[in-house]
Each structure stands twice: as structure tokens, then as C-alpha cells.
SERO-4910 file (N, C-alpha, C, O; in steps of 0.05 Angstrom, whole numbers):
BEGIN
 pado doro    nc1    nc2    nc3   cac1   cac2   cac3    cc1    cc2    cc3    oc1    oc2    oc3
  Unk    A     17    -23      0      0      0      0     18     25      0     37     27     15
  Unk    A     11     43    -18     31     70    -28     17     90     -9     -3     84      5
  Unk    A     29    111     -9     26    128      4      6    149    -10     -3    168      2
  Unk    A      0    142    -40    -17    155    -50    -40    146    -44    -59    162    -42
  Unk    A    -44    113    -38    -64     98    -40    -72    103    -11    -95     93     -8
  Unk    A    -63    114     10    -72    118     33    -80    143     30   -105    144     31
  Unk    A    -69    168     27    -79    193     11   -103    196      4   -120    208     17
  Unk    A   -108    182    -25   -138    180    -34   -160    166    -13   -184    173    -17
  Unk    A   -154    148      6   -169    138     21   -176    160     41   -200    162     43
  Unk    A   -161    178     57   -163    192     60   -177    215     56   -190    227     73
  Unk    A   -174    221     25   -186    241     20   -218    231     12   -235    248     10
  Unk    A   -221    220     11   -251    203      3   -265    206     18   -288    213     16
  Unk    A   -252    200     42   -273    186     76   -269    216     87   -280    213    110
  Unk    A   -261    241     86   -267    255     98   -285    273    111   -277    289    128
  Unk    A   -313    269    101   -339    282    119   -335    255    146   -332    262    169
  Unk    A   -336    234    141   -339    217    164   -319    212    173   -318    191    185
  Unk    A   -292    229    172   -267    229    195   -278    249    203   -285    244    226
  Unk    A   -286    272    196   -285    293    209   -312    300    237   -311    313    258
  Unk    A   -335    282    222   -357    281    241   -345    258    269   -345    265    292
  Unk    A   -334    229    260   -328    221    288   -302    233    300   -295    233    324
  Unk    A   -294    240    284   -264    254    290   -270    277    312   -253    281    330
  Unk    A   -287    288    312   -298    313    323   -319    305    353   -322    318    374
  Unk    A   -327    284    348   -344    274    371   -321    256    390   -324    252    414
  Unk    A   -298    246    374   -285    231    389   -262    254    414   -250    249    435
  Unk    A   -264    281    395   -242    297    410   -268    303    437   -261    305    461
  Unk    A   -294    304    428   -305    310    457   -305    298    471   -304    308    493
  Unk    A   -305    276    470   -306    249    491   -284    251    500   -284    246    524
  Unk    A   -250    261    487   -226    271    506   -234    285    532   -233    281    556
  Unk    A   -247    307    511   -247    336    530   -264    338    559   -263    355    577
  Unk    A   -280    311    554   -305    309    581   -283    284    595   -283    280    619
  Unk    A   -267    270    577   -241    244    598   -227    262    616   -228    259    641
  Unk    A   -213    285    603   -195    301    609   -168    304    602   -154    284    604
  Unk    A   -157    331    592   -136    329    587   -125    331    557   -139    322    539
  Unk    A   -100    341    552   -102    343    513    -85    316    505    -75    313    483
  Unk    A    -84    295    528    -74    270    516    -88    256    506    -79    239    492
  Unk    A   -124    260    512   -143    256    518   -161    249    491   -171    231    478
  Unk    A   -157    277    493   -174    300    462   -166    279    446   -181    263    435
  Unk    A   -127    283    445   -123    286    419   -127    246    406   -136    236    385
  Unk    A   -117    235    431   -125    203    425   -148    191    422   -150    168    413
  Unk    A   -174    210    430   -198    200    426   -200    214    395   -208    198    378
  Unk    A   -196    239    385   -200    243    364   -183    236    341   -187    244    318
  Unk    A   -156    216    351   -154    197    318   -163    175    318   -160    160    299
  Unk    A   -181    166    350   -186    135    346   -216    152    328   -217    153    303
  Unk    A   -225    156    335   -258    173    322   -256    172    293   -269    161    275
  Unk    A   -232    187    293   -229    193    255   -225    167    241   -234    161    219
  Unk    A   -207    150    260   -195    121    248   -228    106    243   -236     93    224
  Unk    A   -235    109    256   -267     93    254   -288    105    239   -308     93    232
  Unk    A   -283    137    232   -305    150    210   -292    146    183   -306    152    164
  Unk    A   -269    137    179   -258    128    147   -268     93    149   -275     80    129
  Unk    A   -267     85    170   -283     63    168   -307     51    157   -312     33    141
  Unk    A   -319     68    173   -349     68    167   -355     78    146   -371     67    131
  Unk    A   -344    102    139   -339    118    113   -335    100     81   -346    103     59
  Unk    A   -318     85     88   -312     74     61   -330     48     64   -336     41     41
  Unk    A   -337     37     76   -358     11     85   -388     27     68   -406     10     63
  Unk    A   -394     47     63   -415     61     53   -435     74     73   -459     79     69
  Unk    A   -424     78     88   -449    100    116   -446    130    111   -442    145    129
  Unk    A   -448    141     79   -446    159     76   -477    172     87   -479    194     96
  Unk    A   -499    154     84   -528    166     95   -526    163    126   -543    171    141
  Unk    A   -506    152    133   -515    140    157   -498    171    174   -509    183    194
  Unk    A   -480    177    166   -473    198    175   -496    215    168   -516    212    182
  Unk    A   -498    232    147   -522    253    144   -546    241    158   -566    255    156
  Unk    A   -547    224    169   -575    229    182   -568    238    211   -579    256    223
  Unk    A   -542    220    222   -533    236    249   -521    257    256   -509    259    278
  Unk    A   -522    276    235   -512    301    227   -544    320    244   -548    333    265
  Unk    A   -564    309    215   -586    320    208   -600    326    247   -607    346    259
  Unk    A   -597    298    254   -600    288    282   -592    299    307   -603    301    329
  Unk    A   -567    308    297   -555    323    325   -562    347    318   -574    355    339
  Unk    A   -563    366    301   -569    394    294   -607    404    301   -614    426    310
  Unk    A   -625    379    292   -640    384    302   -650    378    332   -668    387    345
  Unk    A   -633    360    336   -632    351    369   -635    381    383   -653    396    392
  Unk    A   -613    380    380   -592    423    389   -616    437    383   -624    446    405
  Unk    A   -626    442    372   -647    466    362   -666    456    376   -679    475    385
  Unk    A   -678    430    385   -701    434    396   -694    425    426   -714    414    436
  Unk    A   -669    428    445   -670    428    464   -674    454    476   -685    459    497
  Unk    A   -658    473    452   -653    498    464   -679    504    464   -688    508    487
  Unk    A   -701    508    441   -723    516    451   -740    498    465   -762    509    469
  Unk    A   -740    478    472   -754    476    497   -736    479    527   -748    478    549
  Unk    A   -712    483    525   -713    479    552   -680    508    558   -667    516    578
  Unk    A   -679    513    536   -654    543    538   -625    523    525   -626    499    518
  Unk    A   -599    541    524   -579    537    514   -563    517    536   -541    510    528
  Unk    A   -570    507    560   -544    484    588   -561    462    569   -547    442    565
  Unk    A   -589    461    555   -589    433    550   -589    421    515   -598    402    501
  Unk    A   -573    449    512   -559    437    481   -546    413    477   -551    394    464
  Unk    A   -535    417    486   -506    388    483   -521    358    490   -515    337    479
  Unk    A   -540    360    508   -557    335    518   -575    334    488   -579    311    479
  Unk    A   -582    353    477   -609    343    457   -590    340    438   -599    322    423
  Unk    A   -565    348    428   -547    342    411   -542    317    405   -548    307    384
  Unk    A   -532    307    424   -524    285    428   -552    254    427   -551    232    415
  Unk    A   -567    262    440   -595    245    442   -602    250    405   -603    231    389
  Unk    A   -604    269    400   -607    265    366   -598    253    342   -607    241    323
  Unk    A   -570    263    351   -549    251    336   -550    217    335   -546    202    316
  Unk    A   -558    210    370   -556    180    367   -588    169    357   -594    146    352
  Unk    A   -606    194    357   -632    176    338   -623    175    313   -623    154    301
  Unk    A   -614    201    300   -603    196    272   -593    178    264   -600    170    242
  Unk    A   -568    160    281   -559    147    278   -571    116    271   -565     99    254
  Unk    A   -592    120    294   -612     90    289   -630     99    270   -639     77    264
  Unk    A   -638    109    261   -652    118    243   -640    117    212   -654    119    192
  Unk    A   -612    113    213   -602    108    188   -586     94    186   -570     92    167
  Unk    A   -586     80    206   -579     54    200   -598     30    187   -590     11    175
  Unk    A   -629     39    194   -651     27    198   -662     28    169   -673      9    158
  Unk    A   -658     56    156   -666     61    127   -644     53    116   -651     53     92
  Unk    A   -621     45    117   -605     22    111   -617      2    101   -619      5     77
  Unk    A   -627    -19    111   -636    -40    115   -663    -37     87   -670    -54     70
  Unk    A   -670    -17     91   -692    -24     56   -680    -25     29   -661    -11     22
  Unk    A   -692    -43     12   -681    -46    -13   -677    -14    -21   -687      5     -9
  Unk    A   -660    -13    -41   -651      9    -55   -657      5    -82   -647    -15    -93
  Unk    A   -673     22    -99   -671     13   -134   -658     32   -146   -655     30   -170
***
């Protein structure tokens, strides 16, 4: 395996390094510490080129779609301390949620 051929893999899978890549540095930041951050966010990325090239290109956009509207409707029901809770609770319906529309034929 060349170094180009890791490159292009790379550059392919990048919405889904960057989304677990980005959830994995939070899960540092709530462990503690920037040894933390930074090792949870290449194991994250190492597993969103995973999933990424396996074909969970929907499966991300829906836990995208999921956490953003999560966020928006915690804040209005309940103010901006319970963003991150509805974020997160969304993101992981999105997640089952497209994994789930996965599962139907495609034509």
C-alpha cells in the first residue's frame, strides 16, 4: 500500500473522519486532558474512514441531520445548558434511524 493509496483513502472518507473525529475529541475533552482529546480524536477519525468507506455515507447525514436538530429543539424547549444533551440524544436517533433506512431495498 503506497502512500498515495492511503492519501486518496483519505481524502474520500473525509466528511466521516471529520464528524467522528470531532465527537471523538469531545469524549477527550469530558475524559480530560489534551492526551485525551487528541487520542480519542484519531481513534474517532480512524473509525469514521471506516465506516466511511464501508458506505455509511447516509448513515452519517442522518446523524448530522439528528444532532443539529436535536440542538435546536433542546434549546427551545428547555434554553442553551441543555444543548449538548439534545445534541447528542439526536445525533444517536439519527444514527438508528439510518442505520434502519439502511436496511430497505434500494432501486
Amino acid at each position: 500500500m503506497t502512500i498515495q493509496t492511503i492519501a486518496k483513502w483519505v481524502q474520500a472518507s473525509l466528511p466521516g473522519m471529520a464528524v467522528t473525529g470531532v465527537t471523538g475529541g469531545m469524549i477527550g475533552f469530558f475524559i480530560g486532558g489534551p492526551f485525551w482529546i487528541i487520542l480519542m480524536a484519531l481513534v474517532g477519525a480512524l473509525l469514521g474512514m471506516v465506516v466511511w468507506r464501508l458506505g455509511g455515507q447516509r448513515f452519517f447525514l442522518c446523524v448530522i441531520i439528528g444532532a443539529v436538530l436535536g440542538g435546536l429543539l433542546a434549546i427551545f424547549l428547555s434554553g442553551m445548558e441543555s444543548a449538548l444533551i439534545g445534541a447528542a440524544s439526536g445525533g444517536a436517533m439519527g444514527g438508528f434511524l439510518g442505520v434502519n433506512l439502511g436496511l430497505f431495498p434500494s432501486k
